[in-house]
VOBA-1610 file (N, C-alpha, C; in pm, whole numbers, padded with zeros to 5 digits, always signed):
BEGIN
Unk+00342+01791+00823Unk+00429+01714+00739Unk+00438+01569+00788Unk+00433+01542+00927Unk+00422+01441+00963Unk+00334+01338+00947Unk+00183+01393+00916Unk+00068+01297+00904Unk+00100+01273+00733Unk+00151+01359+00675Unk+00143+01316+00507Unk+00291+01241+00488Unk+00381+01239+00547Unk+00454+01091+00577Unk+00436+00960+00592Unk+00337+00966+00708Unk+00300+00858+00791Unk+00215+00808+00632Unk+00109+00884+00569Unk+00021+00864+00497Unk+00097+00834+00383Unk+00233+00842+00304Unk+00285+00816+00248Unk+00317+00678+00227Unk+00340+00631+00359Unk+00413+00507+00391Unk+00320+00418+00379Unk+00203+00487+00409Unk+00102+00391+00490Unk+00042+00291+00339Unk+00017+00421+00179Unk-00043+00412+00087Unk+00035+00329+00050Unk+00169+00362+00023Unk+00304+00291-00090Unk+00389+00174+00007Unk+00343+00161+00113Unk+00436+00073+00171Unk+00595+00071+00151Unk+00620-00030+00157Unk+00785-00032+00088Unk+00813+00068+00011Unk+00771+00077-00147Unk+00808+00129-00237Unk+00795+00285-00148Unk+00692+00349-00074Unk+00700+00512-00062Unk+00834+00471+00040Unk+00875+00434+00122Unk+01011+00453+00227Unk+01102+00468+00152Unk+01119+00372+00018Unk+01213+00402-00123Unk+01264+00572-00145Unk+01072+00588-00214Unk+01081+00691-00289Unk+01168+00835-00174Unk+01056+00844-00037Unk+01092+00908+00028Unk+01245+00970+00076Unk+01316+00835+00066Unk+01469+00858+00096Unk+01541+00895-00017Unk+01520+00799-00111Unk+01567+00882-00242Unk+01519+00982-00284Unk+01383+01057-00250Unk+01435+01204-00268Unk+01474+01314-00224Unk+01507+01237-00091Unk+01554+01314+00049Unk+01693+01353-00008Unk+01727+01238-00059Unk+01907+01291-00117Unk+01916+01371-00228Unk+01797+01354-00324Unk+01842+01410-00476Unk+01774+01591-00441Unk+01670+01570-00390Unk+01624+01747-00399Unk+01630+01773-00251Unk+01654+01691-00154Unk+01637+01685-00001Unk+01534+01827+00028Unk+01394+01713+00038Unk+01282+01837+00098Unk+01244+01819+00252Unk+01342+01701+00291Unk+01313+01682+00450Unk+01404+01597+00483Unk+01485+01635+00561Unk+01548+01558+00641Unk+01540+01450+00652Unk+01644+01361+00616Unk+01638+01187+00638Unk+01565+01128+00757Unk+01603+01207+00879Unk+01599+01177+01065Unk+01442+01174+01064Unk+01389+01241+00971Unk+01230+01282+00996Unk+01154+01121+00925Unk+01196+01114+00831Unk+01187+00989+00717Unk+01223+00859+00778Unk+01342+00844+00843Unk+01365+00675+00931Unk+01303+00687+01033Unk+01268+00769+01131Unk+01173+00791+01231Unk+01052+00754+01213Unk+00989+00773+01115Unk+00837+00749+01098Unk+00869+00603+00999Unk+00979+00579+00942Unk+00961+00454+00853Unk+01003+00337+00987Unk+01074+00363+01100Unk+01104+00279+01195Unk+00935+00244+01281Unk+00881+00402+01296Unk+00747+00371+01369Unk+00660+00335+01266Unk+00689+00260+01189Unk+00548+00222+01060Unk+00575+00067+01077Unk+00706+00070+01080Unk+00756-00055+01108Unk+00696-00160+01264Unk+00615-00089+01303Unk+00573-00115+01464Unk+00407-00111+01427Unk+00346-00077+01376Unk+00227+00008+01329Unk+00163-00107+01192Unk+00235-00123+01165Unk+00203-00168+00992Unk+00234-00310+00979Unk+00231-00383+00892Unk+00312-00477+00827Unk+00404-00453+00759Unk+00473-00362+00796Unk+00611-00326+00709Unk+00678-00413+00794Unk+00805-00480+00792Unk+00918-00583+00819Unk+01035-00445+00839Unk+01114-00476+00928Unk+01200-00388+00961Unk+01328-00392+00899Unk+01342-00515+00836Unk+01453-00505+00789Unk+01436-00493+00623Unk+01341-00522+00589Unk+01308-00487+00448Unk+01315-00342+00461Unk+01273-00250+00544Unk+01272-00091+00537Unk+01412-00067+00524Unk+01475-00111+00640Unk+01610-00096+00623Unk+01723-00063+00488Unk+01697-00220+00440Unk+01756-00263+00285Unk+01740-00141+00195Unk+01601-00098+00213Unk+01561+00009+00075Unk+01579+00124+00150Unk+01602+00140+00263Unk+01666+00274+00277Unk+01795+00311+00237Unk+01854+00223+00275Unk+02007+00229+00228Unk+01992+00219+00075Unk+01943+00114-00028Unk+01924+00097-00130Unk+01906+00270-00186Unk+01802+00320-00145Unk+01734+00445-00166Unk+01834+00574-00134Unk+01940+00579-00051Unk+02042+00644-00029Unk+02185+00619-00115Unk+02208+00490-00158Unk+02300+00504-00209Unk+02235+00553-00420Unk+02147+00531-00413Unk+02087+00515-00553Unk+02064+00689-00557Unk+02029+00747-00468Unk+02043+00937-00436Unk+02117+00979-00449Unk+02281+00908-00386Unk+02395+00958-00364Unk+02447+00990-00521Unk+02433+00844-00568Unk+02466+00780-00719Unk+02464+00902-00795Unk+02348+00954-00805Unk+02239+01042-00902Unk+02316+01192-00863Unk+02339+01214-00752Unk+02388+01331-00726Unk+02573+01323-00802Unk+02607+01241-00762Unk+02786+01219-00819Unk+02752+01224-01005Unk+02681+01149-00985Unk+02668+01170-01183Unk+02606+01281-01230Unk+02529+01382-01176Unk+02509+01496-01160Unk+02614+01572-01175Unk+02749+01595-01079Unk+02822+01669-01060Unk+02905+01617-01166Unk+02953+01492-01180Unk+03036+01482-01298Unk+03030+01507-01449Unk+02875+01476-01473Unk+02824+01566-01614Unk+02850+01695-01581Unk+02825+01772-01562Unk+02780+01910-01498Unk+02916+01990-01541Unk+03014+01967-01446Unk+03178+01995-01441Unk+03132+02110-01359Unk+03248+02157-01294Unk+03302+02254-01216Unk+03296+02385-01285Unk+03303+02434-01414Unk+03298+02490-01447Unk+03169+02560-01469Unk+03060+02490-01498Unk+02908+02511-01559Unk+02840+02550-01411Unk+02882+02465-01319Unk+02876+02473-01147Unk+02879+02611-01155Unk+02992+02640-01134Unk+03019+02819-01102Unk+02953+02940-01198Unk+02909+02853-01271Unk+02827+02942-01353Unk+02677+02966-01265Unk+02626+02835-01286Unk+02459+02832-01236Unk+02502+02866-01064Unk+02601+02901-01026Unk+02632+02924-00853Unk+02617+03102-00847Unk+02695+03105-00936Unk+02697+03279-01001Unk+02590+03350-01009Unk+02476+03296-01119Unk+02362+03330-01120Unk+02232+03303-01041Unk+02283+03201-00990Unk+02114+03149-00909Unk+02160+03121-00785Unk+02291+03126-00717Unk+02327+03050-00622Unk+02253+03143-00520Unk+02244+03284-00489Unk+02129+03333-00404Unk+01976+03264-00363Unk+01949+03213-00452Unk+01822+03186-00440Unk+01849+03061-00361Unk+01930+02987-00350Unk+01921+02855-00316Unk+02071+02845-00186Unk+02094+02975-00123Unk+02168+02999-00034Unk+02305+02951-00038Unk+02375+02967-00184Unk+02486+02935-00220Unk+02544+03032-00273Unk+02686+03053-00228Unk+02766+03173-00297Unk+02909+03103-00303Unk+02943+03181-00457Unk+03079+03131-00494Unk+03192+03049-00434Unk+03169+03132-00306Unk+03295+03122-00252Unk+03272+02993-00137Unk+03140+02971-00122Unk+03111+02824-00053Unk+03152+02704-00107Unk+03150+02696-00264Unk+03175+02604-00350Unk+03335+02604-00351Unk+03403+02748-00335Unk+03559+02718-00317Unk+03579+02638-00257Unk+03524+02692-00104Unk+03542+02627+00034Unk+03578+02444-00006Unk+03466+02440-00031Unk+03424+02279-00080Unk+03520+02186-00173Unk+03525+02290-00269Unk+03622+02206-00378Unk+03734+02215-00298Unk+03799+02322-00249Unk+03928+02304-00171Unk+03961+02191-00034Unk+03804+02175+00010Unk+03871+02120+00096Unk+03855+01940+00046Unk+03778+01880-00057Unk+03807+01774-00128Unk+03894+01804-00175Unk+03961+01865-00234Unk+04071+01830-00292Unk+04235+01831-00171Unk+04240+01882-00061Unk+04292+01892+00074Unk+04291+01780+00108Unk+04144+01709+00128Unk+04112+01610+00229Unk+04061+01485+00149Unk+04064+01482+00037Unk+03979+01317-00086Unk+03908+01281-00002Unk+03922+01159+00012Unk+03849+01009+00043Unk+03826+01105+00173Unk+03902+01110+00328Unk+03838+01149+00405Unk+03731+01279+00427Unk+03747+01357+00324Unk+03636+01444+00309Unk+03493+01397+00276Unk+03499+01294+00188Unk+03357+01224+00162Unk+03302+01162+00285Unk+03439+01074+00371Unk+03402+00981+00479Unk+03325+01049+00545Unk+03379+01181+00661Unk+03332+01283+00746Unk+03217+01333+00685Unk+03201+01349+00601Unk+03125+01447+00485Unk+02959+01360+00519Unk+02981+01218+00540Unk+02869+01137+00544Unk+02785+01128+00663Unk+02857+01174+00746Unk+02820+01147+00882Unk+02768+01292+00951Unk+02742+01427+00855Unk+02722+01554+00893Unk+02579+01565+00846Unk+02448+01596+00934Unk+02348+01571+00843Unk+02382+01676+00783Unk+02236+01710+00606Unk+02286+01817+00521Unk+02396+01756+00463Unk+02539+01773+00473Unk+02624+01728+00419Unk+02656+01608+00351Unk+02573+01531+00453Unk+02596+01359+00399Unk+02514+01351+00286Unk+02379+01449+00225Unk+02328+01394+00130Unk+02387+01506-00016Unk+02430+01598+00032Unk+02502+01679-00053Unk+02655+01690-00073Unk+02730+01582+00001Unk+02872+01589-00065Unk+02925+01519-00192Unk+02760+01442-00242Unk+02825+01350-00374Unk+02853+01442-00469Unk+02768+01583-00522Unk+02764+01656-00596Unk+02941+01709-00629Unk+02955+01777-00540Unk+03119+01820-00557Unk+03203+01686-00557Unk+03145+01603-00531Unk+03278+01493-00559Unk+03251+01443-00673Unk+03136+01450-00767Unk+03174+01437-00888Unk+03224+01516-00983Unk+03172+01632-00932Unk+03248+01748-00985Unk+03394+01734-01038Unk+03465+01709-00887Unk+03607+01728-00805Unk+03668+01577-00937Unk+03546+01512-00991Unk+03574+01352-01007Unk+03704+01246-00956Unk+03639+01276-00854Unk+03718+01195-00751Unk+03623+01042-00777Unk+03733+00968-00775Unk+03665+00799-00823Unk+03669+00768-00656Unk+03578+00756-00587Unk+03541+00723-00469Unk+03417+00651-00465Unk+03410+00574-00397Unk+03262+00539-00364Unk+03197+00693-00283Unk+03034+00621-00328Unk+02984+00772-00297Unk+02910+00752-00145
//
């Protein structure tokens, strides 16, 4: 996975460090840590500029986050527990995880998102229930 990263970056420059992070958040098929690691060492390697990677990483994370909150807020809580009901096995989710979740945004708001950001896993999957929850927060 690592050489077809590196080879990612290497083809698309800028634009693949984009793509990469933003779809780290929306379907997350690899870990962010794996993705700034090799976009920091491309940055050493390449003519990539370090702070241009930077910009579009973050760019690329909040534009993931975005997509996931408007996700959850079309969606509703309700339709949630439906597709959680039926498919949530397959994708290592059960009902009562999503309680967990909604309860504890709604317990904890704003600081649930804050903490929420800083947990890997979590940080790219807490926009979903907070649009759900539609909590007007930054995401």
């Amino acid at each position: 996975m690592e050489q077809w990263i590196t080879d990612f970056m290497t083809h698309y420059g800028y634009i693949g460090v984009f793509i990469l992070v933003f779809l780290e958040y929306v379907i997350h098929p690899f870990p962010s840590e794996i993705i700034l690691t090799f976009a920091g060492f491309m940055t050493s390697q390449s003519e990539l500029n370090i702070i241009i990677v930077c910009l579009l990483t973050i760019l690329g994370a909040v534009l993931g986050a975005l997509v996931l909150y408007s996700i959850g807020a079309l969606i509703g809580e309700e339709r949630l527990y439906k597709f959680i009901h039926k498919r949530g096995k397959y994708i290592g989710i059960k009902t009562q995880d999503l309680d967990k979740t909604i309860q504890w945004l709604d317990k904890y708001g704003h600081w649930a998102i804050f903490i929420g950001r800083f947990i890997p896993i979590v940080r790219t999957l807490i926009s979903l229930p907070a649009g759900i929850t539609k909590m007007n927060l930054p995401v």
